[in-house]
DOSE-978544 format. One record per residue (C-alpha): residue in one letter; x, y, z. Coordinates in pm, whole numbers, padded with zeros to 5 digits, always signed. Layout:
BEGIN
AXYZ/...
END
This chain:
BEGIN
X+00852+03567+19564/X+01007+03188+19470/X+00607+03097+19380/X+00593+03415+19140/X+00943+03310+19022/X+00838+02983+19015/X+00564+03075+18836/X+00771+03295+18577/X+00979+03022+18528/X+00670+02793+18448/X+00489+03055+18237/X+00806+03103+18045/X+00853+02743+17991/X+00498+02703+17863/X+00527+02992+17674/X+00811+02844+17487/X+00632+02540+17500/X+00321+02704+17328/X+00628+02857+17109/X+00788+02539+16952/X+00418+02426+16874/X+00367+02687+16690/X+00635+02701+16513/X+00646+02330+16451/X+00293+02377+16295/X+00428+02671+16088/X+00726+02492+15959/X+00510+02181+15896/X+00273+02415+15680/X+00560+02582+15489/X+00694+02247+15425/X+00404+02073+15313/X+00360+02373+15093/X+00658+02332+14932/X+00616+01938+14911/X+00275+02036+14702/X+00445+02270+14462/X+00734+02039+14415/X+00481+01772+14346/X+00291+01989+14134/X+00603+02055+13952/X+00710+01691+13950/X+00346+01617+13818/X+00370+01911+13543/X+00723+01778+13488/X+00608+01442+13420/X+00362+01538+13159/X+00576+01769+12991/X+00766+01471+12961/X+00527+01225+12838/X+00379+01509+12593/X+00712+01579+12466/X+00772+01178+12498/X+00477+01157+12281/X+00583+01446+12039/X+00910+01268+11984/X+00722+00922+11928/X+00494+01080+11671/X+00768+01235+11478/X+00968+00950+11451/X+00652+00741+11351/X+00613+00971+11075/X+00819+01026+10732/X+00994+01370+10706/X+00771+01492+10369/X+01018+01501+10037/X+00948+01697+09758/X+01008+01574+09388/X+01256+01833+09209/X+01110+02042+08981/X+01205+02032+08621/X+01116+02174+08301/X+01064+02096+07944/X+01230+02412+07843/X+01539+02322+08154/X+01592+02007+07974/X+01576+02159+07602/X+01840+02428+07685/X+02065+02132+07865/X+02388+01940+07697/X+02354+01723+08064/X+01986+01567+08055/X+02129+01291+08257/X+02213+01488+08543/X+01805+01594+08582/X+01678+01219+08544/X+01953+01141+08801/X+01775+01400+09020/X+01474+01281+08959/X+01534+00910+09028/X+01680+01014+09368/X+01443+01304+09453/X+01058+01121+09557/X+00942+01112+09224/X+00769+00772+09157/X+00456+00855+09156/X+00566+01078+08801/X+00716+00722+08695/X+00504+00576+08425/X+00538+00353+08112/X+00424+00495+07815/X+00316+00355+07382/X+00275+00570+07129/X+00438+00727+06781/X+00750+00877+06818/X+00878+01167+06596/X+01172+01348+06518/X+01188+01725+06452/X+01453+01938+06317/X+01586+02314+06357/X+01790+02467+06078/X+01943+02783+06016/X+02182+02735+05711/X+02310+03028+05712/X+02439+03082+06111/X+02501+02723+06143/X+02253+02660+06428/X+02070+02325+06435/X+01873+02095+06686/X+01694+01801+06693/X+01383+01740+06893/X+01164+01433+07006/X+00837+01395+07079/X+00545+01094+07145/X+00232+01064+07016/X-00059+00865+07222/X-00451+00901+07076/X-00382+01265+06977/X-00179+01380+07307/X+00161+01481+07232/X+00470+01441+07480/X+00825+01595+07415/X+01069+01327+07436/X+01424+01368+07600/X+01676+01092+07660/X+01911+00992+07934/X+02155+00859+07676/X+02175+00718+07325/X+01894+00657+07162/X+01899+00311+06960/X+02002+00369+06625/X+01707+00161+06472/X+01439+00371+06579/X+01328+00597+06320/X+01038+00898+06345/X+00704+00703+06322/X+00759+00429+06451/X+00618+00261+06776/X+00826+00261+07087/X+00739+00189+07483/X+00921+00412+07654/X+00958+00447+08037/X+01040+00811+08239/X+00939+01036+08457/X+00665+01288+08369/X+00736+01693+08311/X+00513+01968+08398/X+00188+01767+08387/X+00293+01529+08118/X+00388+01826+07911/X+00707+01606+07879/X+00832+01293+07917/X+01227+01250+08047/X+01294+00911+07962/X+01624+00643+08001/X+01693+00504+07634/X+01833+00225+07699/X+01480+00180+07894/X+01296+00137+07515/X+01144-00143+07309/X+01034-00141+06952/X+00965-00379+06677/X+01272-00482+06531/X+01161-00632+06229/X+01068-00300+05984/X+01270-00090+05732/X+01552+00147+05742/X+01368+00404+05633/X+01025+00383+05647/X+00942+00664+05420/X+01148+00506+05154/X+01102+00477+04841/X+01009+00869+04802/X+00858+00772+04474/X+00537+00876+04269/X+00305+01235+04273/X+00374+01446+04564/X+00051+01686+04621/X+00169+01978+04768/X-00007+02254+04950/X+00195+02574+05037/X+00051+02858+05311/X+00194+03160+05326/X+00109+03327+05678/X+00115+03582+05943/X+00086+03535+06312/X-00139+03819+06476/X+00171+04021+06609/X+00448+03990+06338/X+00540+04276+06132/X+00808+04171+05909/X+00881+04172+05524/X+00742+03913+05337/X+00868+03723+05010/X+00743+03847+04647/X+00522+03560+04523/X+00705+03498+04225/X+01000+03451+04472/X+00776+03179+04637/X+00686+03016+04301/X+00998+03032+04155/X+01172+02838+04454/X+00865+02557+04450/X+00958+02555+04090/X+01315+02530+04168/X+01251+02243+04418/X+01032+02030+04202/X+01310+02054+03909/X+01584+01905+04188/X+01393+01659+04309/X+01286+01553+03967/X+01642+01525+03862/X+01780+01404+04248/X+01552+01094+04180/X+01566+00986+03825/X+01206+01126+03732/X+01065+00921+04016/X+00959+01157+04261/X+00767+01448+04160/X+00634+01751+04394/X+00313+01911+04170/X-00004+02089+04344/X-00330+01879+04384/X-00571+02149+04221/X-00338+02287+03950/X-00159+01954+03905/X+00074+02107+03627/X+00210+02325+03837/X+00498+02241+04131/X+00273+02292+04408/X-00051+02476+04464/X-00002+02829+04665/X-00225+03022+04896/X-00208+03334+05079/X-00120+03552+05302/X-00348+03506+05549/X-00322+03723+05901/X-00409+03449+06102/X-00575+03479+06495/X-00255+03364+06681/X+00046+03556+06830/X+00352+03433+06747/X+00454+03099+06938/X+00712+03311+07188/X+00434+03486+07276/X+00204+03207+07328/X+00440+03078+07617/X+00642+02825+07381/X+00993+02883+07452/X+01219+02878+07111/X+01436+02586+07202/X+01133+02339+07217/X+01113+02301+06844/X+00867+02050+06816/X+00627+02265+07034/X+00696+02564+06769/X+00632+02382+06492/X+00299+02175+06637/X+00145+02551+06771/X+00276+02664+06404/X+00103+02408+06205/X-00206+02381+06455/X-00266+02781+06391/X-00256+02761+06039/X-00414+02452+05969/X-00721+02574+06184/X-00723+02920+06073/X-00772+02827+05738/X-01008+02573+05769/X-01223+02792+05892/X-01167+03063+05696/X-01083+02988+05339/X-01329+02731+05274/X-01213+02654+04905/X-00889+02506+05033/X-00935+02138+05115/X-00679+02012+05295/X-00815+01630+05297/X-00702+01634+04884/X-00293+01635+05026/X-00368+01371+05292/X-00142+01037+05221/X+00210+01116+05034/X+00074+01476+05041/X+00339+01804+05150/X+00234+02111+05354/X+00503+02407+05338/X+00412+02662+05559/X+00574+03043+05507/X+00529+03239+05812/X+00734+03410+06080/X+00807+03202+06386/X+00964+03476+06565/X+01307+03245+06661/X+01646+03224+06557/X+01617+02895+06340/X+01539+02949+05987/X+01330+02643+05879/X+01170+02338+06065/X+01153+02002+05943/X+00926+01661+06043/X+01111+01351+06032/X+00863+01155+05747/X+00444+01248+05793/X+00282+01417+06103/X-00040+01330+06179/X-00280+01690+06154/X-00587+01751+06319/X-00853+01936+06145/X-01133+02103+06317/X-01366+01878+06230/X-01214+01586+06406/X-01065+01433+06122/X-00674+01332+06148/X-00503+01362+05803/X-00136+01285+05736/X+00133+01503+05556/X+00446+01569+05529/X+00512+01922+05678/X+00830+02201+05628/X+00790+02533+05799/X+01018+02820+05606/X+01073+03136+05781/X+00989+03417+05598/X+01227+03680+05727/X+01481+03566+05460/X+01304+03694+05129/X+01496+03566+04788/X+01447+03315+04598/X+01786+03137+04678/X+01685+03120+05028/X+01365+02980+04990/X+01512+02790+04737/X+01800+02646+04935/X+01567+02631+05270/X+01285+02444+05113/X+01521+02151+04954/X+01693+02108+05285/X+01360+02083+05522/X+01199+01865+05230/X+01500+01670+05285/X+01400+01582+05681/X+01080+01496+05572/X+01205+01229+05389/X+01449+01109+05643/X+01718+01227+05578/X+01970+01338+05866/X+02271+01599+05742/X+02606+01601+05543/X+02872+01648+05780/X+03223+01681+05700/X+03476+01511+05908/X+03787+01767+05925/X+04017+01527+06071/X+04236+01251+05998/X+04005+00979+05872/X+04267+00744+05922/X+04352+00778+06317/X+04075+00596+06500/X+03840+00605+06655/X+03644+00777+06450/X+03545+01099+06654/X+03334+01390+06523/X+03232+01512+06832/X+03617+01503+06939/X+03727+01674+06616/X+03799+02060+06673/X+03680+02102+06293/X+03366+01928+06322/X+03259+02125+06642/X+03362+02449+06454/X+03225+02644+06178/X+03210+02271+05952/X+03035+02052+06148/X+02715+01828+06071/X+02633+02043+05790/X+03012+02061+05665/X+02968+01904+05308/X+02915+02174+05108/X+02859+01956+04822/X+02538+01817+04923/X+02134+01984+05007/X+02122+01843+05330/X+02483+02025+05395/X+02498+02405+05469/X+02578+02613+05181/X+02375+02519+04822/X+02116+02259+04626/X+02369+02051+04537/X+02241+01611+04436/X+02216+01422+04768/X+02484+01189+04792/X+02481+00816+04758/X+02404+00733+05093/X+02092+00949+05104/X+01997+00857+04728/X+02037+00497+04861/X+01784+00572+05148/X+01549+00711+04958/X+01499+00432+04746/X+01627+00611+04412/X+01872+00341+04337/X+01836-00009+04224/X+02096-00338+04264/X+02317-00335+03988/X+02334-00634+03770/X+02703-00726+03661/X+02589-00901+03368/X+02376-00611+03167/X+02534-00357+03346/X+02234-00227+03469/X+02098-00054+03779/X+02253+00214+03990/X+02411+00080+04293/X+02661-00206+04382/X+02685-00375+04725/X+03058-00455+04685/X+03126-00785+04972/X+03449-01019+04939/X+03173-01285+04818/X+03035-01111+04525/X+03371-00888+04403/X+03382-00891+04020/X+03795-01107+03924/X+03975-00790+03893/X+03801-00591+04136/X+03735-00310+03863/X+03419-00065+03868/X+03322+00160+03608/X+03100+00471+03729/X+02880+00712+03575/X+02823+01046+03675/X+02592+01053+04037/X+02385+01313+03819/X+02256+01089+03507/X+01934+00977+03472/X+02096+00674+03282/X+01996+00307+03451/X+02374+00274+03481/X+02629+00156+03780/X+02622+00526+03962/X+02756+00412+04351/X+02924+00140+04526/X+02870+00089+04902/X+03130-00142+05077/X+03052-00249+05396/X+03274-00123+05738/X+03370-00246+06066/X+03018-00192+06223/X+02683-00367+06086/X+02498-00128+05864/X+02770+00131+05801/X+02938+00158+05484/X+03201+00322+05233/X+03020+00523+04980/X+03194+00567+04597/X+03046+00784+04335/X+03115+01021+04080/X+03051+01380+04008/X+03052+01622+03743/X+02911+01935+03591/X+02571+01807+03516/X+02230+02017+03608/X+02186+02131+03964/X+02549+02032+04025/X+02731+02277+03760/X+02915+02533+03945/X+03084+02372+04228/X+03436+02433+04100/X+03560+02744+04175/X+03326+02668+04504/X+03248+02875+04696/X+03566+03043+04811/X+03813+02838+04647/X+03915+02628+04401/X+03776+02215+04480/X+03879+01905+04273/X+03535+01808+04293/X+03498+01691+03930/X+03883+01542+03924/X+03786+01187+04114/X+03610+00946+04293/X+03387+01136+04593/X+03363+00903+04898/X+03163+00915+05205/X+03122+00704+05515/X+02834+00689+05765/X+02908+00601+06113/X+02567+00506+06255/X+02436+00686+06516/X+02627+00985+06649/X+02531+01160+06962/X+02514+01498+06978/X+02384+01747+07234/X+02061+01737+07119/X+02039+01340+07048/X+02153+01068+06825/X+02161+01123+06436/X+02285+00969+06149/X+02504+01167+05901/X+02696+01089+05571/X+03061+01213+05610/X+03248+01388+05387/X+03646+01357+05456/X+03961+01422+05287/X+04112+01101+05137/X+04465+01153+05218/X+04444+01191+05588/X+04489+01565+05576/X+04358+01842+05819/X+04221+02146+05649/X+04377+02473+05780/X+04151+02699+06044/X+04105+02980+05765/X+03924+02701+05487/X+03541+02685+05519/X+03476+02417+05305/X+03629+02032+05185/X+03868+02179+04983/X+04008+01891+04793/X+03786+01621+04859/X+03784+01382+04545/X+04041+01071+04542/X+04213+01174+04219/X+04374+00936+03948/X+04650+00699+04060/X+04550+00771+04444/X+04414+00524+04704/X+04218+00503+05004/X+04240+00235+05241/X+03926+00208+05502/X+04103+00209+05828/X+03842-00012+05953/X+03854-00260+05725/X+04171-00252+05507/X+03936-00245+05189/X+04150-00001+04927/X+03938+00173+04672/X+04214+00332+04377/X+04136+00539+04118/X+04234+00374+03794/X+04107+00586+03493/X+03922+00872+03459/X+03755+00955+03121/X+03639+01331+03129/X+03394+01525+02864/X+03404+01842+02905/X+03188+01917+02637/X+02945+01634+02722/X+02978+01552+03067/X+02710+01273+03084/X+02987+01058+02885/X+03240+01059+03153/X+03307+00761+03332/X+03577+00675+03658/X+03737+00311+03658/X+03801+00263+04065/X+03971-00058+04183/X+03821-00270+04548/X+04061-00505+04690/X+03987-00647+05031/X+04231-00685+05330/X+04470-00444+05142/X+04758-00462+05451/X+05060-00293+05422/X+05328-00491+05428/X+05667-00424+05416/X+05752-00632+05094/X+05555-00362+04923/X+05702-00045+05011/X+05407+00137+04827/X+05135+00030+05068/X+05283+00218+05380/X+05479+00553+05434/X+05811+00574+05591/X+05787+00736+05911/X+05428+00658+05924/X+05433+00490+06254/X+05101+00476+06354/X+05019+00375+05995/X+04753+00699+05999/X+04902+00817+05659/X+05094+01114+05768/X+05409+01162+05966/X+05350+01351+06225/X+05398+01424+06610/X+05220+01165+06634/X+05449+00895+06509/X+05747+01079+06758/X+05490+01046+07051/X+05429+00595+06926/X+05820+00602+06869/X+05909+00736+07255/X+05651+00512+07418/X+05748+00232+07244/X+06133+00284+07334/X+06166+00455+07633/X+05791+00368+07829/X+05728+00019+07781/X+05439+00160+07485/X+05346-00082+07223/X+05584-00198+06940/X+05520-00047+06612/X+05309-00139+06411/X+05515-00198+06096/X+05875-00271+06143/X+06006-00090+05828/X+05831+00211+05881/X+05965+00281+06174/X+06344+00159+06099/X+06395+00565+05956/X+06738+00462+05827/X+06694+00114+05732/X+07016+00046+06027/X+07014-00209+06293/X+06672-00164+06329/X+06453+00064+06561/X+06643+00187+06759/X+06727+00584+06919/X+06883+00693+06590/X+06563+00667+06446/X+06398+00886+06678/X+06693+01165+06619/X+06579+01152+06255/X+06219+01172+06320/X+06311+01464+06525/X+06553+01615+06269/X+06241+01599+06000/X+05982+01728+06292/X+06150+02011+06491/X+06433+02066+06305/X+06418+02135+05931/X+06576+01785+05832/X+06467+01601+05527/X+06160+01336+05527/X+06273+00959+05634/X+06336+00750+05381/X+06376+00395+05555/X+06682+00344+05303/X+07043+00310+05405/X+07244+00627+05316/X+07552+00452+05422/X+07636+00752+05711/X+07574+00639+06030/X+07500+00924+06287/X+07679+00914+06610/X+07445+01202+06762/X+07178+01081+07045/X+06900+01204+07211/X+06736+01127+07575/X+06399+01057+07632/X+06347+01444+07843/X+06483+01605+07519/X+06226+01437+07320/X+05941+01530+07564/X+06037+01875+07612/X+05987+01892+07226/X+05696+01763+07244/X+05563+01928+07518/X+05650+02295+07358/X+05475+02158+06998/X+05164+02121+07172/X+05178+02467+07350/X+05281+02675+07063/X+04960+02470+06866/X+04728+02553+07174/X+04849+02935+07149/X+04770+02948+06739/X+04420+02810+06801/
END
């Protein structure tokens, strides 16, 4: 029994000997399988890791791909802001659209004279490829359509456009003002009247047509003194030589894919469709007989709002032969049927194509400076850039071109003092005749006598424009005109040109009409009311100081071509306060008018530290102790209160009554809120 026991006992122990190995060998196997899946995990850890190590690597390595912004011609001819898409296109990727660029440029321009719509395009001509043009800021005021610029931009919609920095522009410095002046000698001119494919609108009689040629070669005869002439090639004795209607092949340029507001791409499709059209078609017109100082007028309907389109000076034209001939090209929608319209329509475009930019009227104070049209609420209304309504390239008749743009066309001559001939007097402080005295004939004469004088401003190249007007061939009729009665025919007529303005649709240069005596016409008036510097008055260029004064005016009714004006220049005309006829009392600001203004210059200058006046007797209202708060009580009196006009003389009663600087702004304060609720 102990053996088997014994034995038991052994057995047992071996058997839990045998046990533990087998366990062991187990738990040895389990483990090492785990240790080979944890080191396959570590292993597919570890390249995870250096994959995604790589991936990281590999993007870092390589530039996150940009895009360029997109931008179109027609984004950028609908925009008042074409600075904000160059800025996006200088910071959005787009170098490899930067280029520099030679070629013609050209200036196009969109009328509608009746609506008041109008636009100004740009374009650049290299070997026969054609770019629109639009500037990041003003372009220089010495570059004129045709000439040769290097411009540098970004390209638009495959070099369908070029958006360009103008201050980024060189050109040759040393040419002419105008270089399609002087608009003198035989002006061949062809006129088509067309139909796109799709249009289906009335079309003008063709006497209509022939009477307004007629009716534009008759002003323009007259306009320049017999030199410029606009007569047809193959019936030379005739004002132009007229053709048509022709369907032609083409839709209308809308339908073509040419958006409205790219003008210069209407009017090249326009032309292009025409031109080719008839060449090929009418084979007895030859359009190489108008090429050099030759006119095209096309009559068709473009399908847009604008009413007419005119080239700044000659286009080059392609015919379908290959040959490139020159003209100068007008395109007259046809929608508009009378013979006034064409009449009027025709003179203006003719007008661009001899360079001529519009007659604005400035409807503000001409004496508070700066000078700002585009900050004038009556230039930016219904006046505007074509606000003169005494003048073609104005909005409302054929009326003579003023002096400046007779002066650019070349249809004046220099004046000789001595003979008293020629047409035009460049009035300087060097060459002023003793007494300053000027005797003008009528604008209208075809006399060689002294018709303008042109005194030079502030600015290089602008000037004061004098000149005379009366009832004399396209120009009788003005007065009652065309609402109301004018004093057109009553004085001198002055103008002033600015240089370049810039405008939503680029920089031009118009001839402003203004109202001599500082005056704002009211909202209802439409036109310059009373815009001739009668006798005895004077205008003194707030630029400048030069006064011109109307000393005589010798009127003939009956023969109007007699009359003469007598106008008087002196130089540095300050007002000073020993002459109590060169300033106005009250006027503080010396802008010719008392106004809130002056109360606003008075306040600063008392209570705010502002800037002392600028005359000390025309601010001293009662001519007492001098300025001092008394005055300001009468200014207010006069402004808000019903009280009489300063005088700047002693009375002899001395006011005791006062008034703090809040009263005065208050008043102020409501003036300007009961003017911003009239508007």
């Amino acid at each position: 029994m102990p053996k088997n026991n014994k034995m038991e006992e052994e057995n047992k122990k071996n058997k839990n000997s045998s046990d533990v190995s087998v366990k062991q060998k187990v738990d040895i196997k389990f483990v090492l399988s785990i240790l080979v899946i944890i080191g396959g995990a570590l292993a597919m850890a570890g390249g995870f890791f250096m994959v995604f190590s790589k991936l990281i690597s590999s993007t870092s390595d390589t530039k996150i791909v940009e895009t360029c912004p997109q931008v179109t011609a027609e984004q950028l001819a609908r925009t008042d802001d074409v600075a904000m898409y160059y800025q996006k296109m200088e910071s959005g990727f787009c170098e490899n659209l930067f280029s520099t660029k030679t070629g013609k440029v050209r200036f196009t321009a969109a009328d509608n004279l009746d609506t008041g719509e109008n636009g100004m395009a740009y374009s650049l001509t290299i070997d026969g490829n054609k770019y629109s043009l639009f500037f990041k800021g003003n372009l220089n005021s010495d570059i004129n359509s045709g000439d040769i610029i290097t411009v540098s931009g970004y390209s638009i919609e495959n070099e369908k456009a070029l958006l360009v920095d103008a201050a980024d522009i060189s050109f040759d410095q040393d040419k002419t003002d105008n270089p399609y002046s002087p608009a003198v000698g035989n002006y061949e001119t062809i006129v088509i009247k067309s139909l796109f494919s799709n249009s289906n609108e009335n079309i003008p009689n063709n006497s209509d047509v022939r009477e307004a040629l007629d009716n534009n070669q008759s002003f323009y005869l007259e306009n320049s003194y017999g030199d410029l002439l606009y007569q047809g090639a193959v019936e030379p004795n005739k004002s132009a030589d007229i053709y048509g209607w022709y369907r032609i092949n083409d839709p209308m340029p809308h339908n073509a894919g040419i958006s409205c507001d790219n003008y210069d791409e209407v009017a090249d499709y326009t032309v292009q469709s025409v031109v080719d059209y008839v060449y090929e078609n009418q084979p007895e017109i030859n359009f190489e007989q108008y090429d050099s100082n030759g006119t095209l007028i096309i009559i068709t309907h473009m399908g847009c709002s604008f009413a007419g389109l005119g080239y700044y000076g000659p286009q080059e034209v392609m015919l379908p032969n290959g040959e490139i001939i020159e003209l100068n090209i007008s395109i007259i929608e046809a929608r508009y049927t009378s013979t006034s319209y064409l009449t009027r329509h025709i003179a203006h475009e003719l007008g661009h194509t001899l360079g001529h930019s519009h007659a604005a009227y400035y409807g503000c104070n001409i004496y508070k400076l700066p000078f700002d049209p585009l900050g004038c609420d009556l230039y930016n209304n219904y006046l505007g850039e074509y606000g003169d309504y005494f003048e073609v390239m104005g909005q409302h008749a054929v009326r003579h071109f003023n002096a400046k743009h007779k002066q650019e066309s070349g249809w004046f001559d220099d004046w000789n003092p001595v003979n008293g001939e020629g047409r035009r007097a460049l009035i300087t402080e060097e060459n002023i005749t003793q007494d300053g005295l000027y005797t003008l004939e009528p604008v209208e004469t075809n006399a060689n006598g002294l018709k303008a004088l042109m005194i030079p401003r502030a600015d290089e190249d602008t000037y004061l424009y004098v000149e005379f007007r009366q009832p004399i061939g396209w120009d009788i009729g003005m007065n009652p005109y065309p609402y109301e009665d004018n004093n057109i025919y009553e004085g001198a007529l002055l103008h002033i040109d600015a240089g370049m303005l810039e405008t939503s649709y680029g920089s031009v240069d118009f001839s402003f009409l203004f109202m001599p005596d500082g005056e704002r016409l009211p909202y209802s008036y439409r036109y310059g009311g009373y815009p001739a510097l009668g006798l005895g008055q004077k205008f003194t260029d707030p630029e400048t100081y030069t006064s011109v004064t109307v000393e005589a005016i010798n009127r003939d009714t009956q023969n109007p071509e007699n009359s003469t004006i007598t106008v008087k220049v002196v130089f540095n005309d300050m007002p000073t306060c020993d002459n109590p006829d060169s300033y106005i009392c009250g006027d503080v600001n010396l802008d010719h008018i008392v106004s809130i203004d002056d109360a606003v210059y008075m306040v600063n200058a008392l209570f705010k530290g502002g800037p002392d006046p600028l005359l000390d007797c025309s601010v001293d209202l009662n001519a007492v102790d001098g300025f001092n708060v008394e005055d300001i009580v009468i200014m207010v009196d006069y402004l808000f209160r019903g009280g009489p006009l300063p005088t700047c003389q002693d009375d002899g009663v001395k006011s005791n009554e006062t008034i703090t600087e809040d009263e005065v702004d208050q008043l102020i304060d409501d003036y300007y809120h009961n003017l911003s609720e009239q508007k």
